[in-house]
Chimera marker file (.cmm) of the C-alpha trace (Angstrom):
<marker_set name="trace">
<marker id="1" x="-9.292" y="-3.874" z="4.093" r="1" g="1" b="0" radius="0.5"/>
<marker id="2" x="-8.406" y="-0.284" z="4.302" r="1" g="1" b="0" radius="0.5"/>
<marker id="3" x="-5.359" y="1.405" z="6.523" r="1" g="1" b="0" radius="0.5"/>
<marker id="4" x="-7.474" y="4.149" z="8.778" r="1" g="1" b="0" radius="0.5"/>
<marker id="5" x="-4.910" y="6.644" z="10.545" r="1" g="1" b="0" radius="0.5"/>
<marker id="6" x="-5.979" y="7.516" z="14.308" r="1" g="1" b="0" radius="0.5"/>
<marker id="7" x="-5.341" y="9.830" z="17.313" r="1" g="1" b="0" radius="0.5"/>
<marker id="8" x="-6.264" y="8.876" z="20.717" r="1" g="1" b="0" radius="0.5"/>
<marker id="9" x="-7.526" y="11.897" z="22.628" r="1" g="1" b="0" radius="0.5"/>
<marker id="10" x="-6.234" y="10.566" z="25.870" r="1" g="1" b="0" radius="0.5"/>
<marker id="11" x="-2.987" y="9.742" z="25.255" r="1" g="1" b="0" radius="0.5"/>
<marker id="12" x="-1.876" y="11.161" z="22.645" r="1" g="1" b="0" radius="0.5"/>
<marker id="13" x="-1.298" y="8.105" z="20.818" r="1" g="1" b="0" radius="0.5"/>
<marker id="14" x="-0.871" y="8.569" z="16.432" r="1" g="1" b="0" radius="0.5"/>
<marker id="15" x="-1.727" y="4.811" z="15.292" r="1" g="1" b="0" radius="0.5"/>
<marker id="16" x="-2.990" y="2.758" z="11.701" r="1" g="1" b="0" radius="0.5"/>
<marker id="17" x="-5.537" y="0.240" z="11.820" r="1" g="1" b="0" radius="0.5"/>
<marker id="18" x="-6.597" y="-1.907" z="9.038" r="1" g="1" b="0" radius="0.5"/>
<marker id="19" x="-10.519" y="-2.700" z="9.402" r="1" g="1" b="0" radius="0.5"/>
<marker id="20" x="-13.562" y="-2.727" z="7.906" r="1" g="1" b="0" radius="0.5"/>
<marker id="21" x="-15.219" y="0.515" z="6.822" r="1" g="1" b="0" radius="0.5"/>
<marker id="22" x="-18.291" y="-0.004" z="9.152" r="1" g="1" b="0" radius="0.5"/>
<marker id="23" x="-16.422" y="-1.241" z="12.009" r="1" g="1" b="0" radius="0.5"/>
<marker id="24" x="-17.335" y="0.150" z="15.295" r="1" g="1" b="0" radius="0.5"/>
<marker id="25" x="-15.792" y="-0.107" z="19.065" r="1" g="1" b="0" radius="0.5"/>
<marker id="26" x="-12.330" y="1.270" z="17.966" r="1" g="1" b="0" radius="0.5"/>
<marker id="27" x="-9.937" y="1.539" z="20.532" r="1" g="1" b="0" radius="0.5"/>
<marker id="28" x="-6.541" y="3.266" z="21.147" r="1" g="1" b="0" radius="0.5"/>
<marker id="29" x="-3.952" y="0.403" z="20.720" r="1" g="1" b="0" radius="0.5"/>
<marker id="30" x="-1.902" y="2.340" z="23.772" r="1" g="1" b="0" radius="0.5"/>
<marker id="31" x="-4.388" y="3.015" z="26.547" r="1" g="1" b="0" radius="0.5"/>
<marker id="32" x="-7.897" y="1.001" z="25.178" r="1" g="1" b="0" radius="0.5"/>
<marker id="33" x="-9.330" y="4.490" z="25.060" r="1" g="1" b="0" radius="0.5"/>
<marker id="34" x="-12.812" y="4.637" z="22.524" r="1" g="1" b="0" radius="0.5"/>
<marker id="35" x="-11.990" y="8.547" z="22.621" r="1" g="1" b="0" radius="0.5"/>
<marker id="36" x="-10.002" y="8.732" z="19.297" r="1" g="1" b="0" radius="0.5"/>
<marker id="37" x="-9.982" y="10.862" z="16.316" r="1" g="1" b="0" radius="0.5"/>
<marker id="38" x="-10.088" y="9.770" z="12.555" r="1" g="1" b="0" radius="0.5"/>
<marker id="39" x="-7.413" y="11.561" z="10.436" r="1" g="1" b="0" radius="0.5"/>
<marker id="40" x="-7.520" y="12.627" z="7.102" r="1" g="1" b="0" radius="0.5"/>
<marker id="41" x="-5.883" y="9.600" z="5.244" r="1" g="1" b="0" radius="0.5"/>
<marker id="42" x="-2.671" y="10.544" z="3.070" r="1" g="1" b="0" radius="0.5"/>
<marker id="43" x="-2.785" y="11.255" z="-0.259" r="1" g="1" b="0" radius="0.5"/>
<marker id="44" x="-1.636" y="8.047" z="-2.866" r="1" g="1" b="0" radius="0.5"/>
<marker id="45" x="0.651" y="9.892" z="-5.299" r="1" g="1" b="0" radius="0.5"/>
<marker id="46" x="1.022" y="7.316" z="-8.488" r="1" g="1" b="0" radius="0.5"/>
<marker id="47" x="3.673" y="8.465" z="-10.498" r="1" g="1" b="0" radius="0.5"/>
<marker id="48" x="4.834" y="6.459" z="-14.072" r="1" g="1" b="0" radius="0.5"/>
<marker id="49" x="7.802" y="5.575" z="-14.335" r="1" g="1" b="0" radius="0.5"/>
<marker id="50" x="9.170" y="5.931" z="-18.149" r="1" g="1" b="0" radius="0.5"/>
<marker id="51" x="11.873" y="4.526" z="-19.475" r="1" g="1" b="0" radius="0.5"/>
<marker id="52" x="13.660" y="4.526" z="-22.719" r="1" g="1" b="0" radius="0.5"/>
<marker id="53" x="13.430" y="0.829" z="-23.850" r="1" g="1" b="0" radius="0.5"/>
<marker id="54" x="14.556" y="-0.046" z="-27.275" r="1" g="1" b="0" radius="0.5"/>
<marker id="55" x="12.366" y="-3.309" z="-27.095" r="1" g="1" b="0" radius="0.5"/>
<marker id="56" x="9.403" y="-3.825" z="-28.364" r="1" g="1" b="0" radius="0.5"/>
<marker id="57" x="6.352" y="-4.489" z="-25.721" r="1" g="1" b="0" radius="0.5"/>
<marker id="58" x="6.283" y="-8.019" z="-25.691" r="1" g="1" b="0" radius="0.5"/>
<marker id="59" x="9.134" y="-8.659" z="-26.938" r="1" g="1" b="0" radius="0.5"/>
<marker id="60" x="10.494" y="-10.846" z="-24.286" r="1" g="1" b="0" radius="0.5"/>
<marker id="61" x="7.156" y="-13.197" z="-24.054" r="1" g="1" b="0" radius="0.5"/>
<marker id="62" x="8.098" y="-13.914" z="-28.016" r="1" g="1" b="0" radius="0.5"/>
<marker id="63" x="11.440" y="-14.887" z="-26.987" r="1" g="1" b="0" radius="0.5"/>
<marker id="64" x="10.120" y="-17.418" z="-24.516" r="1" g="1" b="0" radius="0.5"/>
<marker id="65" x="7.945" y="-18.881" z="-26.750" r="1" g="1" b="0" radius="0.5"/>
<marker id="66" x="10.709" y="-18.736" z="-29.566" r="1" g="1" b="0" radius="0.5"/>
<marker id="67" x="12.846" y="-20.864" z="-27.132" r="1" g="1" b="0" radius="0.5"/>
<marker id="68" x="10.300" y="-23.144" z="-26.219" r="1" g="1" b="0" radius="0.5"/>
<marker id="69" x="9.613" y="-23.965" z="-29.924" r="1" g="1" b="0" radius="0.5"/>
<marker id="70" x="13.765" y="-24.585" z="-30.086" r="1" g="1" b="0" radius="0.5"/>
<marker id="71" x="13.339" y="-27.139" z="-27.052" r="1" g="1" b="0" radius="0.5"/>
<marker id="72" x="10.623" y="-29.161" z="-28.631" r="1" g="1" b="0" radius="0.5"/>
<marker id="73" x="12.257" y="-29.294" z="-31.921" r="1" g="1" b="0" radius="0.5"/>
<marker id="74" x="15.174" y="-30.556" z="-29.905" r="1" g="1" b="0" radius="0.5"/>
<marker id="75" x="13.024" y="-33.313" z="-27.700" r="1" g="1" b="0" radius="0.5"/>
<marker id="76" x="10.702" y="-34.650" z="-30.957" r="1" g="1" b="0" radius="0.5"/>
<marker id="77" x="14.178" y="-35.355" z="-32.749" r="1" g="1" b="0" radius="0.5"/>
<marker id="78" x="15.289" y="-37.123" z="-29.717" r="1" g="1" b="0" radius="0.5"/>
<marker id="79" x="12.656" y="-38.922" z="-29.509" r="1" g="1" b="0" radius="0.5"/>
<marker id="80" x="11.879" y="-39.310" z="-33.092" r="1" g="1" b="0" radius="0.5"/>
<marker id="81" x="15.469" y="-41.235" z="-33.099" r="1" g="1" b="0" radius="0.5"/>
<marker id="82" x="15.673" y="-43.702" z="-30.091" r="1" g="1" b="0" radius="0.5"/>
<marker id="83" x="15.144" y="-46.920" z="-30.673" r="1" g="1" b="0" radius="0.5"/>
<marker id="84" x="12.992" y="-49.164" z="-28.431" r="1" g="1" b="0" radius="0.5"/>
<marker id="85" x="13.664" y="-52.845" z="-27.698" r="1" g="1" b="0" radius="0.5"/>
<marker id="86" x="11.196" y="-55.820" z="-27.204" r="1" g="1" b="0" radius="0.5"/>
<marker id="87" x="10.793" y="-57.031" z="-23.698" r="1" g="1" b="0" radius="0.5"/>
<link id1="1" id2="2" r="1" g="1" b="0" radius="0.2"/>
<link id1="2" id2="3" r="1" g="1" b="0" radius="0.2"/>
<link id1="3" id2="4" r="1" g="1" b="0" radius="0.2"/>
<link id1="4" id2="5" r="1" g="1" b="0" radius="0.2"/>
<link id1="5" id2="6" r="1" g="1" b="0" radius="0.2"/>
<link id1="6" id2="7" r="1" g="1" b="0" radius="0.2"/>
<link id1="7" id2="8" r="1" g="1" b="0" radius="0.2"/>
<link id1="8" id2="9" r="1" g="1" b="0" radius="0.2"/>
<link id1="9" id2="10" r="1" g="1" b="0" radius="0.2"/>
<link id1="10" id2="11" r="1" g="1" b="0" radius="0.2"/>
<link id1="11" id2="12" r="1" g="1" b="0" radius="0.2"/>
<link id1="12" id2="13" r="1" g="1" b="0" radius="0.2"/>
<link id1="13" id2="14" r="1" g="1" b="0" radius="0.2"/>
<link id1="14" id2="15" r="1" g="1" b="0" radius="0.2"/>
<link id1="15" id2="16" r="1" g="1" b="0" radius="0.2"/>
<link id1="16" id2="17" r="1" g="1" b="0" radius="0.2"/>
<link id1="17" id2="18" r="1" g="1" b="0" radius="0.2"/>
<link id1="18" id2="19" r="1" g="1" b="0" radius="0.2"/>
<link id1="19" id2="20" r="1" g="1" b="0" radius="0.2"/>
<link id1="20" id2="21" r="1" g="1" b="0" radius="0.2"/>
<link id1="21" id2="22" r="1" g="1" b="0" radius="0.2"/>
<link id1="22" id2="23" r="1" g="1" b="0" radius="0.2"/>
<link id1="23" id2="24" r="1" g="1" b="0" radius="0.2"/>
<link id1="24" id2="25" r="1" g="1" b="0" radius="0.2"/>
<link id1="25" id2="26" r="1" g="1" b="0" radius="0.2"/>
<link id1="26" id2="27" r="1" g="1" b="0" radius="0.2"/>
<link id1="27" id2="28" r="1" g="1" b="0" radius="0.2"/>
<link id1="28" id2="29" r="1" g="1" b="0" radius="0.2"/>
<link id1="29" id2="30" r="1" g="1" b="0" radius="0.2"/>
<link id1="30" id2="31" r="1" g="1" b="0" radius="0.2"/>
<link id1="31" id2="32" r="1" g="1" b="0" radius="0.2"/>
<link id1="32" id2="33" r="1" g="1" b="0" radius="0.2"/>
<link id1="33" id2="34" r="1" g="1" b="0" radius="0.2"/>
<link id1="34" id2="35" r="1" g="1" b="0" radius="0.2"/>
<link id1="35" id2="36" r="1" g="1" b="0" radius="0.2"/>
<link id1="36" id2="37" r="1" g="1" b="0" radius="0.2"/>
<link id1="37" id2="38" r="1" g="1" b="0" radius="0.2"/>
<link id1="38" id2="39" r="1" g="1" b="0" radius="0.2"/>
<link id1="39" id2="40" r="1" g="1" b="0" radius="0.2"/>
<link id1="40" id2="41" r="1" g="1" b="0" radius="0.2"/>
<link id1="41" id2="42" r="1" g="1" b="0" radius="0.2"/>
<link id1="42" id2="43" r="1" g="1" b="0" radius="0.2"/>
<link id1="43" id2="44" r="1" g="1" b="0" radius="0.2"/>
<link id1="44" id2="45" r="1" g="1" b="0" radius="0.2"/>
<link id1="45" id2="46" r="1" g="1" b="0" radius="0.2"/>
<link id1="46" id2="47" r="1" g="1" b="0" radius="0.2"/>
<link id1="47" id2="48" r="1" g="1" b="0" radius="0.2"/>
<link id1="48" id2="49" r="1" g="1" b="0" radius="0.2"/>
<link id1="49" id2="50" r="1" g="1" b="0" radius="0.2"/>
<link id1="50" id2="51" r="1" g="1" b="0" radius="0.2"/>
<link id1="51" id2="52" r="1" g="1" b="0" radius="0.2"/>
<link id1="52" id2="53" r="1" g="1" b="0" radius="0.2"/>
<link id1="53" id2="54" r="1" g="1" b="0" radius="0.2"/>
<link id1="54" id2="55" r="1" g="1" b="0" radius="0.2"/>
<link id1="55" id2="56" r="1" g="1" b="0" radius="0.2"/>
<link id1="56" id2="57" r="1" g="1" b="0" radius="0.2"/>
<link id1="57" id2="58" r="1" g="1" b="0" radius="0.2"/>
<link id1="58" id2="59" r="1" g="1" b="0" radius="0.2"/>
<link id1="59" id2="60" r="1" g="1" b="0" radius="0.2"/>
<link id1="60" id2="61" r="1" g="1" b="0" radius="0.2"/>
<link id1="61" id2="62" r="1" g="1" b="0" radius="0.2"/>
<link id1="62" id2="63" r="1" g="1" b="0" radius="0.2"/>
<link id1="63" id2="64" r="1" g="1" b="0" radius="0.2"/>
<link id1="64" id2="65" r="1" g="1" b="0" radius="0.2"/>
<link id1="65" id2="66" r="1" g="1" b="0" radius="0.2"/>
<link id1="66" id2="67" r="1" g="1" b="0" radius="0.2"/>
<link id1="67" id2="68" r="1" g="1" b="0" radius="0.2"/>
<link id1="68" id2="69" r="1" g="1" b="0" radius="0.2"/>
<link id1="69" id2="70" r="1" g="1" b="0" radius="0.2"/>
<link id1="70" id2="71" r="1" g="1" b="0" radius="0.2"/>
<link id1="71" id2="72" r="1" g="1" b="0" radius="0.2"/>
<link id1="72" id2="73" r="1" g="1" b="0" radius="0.2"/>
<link id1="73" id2="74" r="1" g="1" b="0" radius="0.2"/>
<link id1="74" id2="75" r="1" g="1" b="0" radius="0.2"/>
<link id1="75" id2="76" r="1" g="1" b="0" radius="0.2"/>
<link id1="76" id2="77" r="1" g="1" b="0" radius="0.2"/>
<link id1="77" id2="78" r="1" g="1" b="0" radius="0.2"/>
<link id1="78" id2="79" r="1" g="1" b="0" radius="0.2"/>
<link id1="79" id2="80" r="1" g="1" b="0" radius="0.2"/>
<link id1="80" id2="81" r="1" g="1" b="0" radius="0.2"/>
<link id1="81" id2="82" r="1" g="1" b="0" radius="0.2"/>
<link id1="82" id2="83" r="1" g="1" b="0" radius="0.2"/>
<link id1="83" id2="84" r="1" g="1" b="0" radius="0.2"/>
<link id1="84" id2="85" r="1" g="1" b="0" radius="0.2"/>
<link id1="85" id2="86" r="1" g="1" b="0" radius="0.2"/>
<link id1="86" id2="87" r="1" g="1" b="0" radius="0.2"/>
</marker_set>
């Protein structure tokens, strides 16, 4: 749900309210008041970050998978070698 941003007439109140967009019956949070004012929302300012990485995009999902590769290499020799007994 969205943040609205309102101002209660009465008491002067500045307050954010997360509802739906056709709610109706708003009231001041402060004084119950229905005689409020919808601000302008704020602007969202998205900025990119950038920074100068050396490594390759994806670089450290091929690591993972190069280290879980080393770890079943590791548990099929162990495996590979035990030796079972009759019961």
């Amino acid at each position: 749900m969205p943040l609205y941003n309102y101002t209660c007439s009465d008491c002067g109140e500045v307050f954010d309210l997360r509802h739906p967009y056709a709610e109706k019956n708003i009231q001041c949070v402060v004084c119950k008041s229905e005689n409020i004012k919808k601000n302008l929302s704020k602007v969202l300012r998205v900025t990119k970050k950038c920074y100068n990485n050396k490594e390759k995009v994806g670089s450290k999902v091929v690591e993972a998978i190069e280290d879980g590769r080393e770890e079943l290499k590791k548990y099929k020799n162990i495996q590979k070698n035990k030796v079972y007994g009759k019961k």
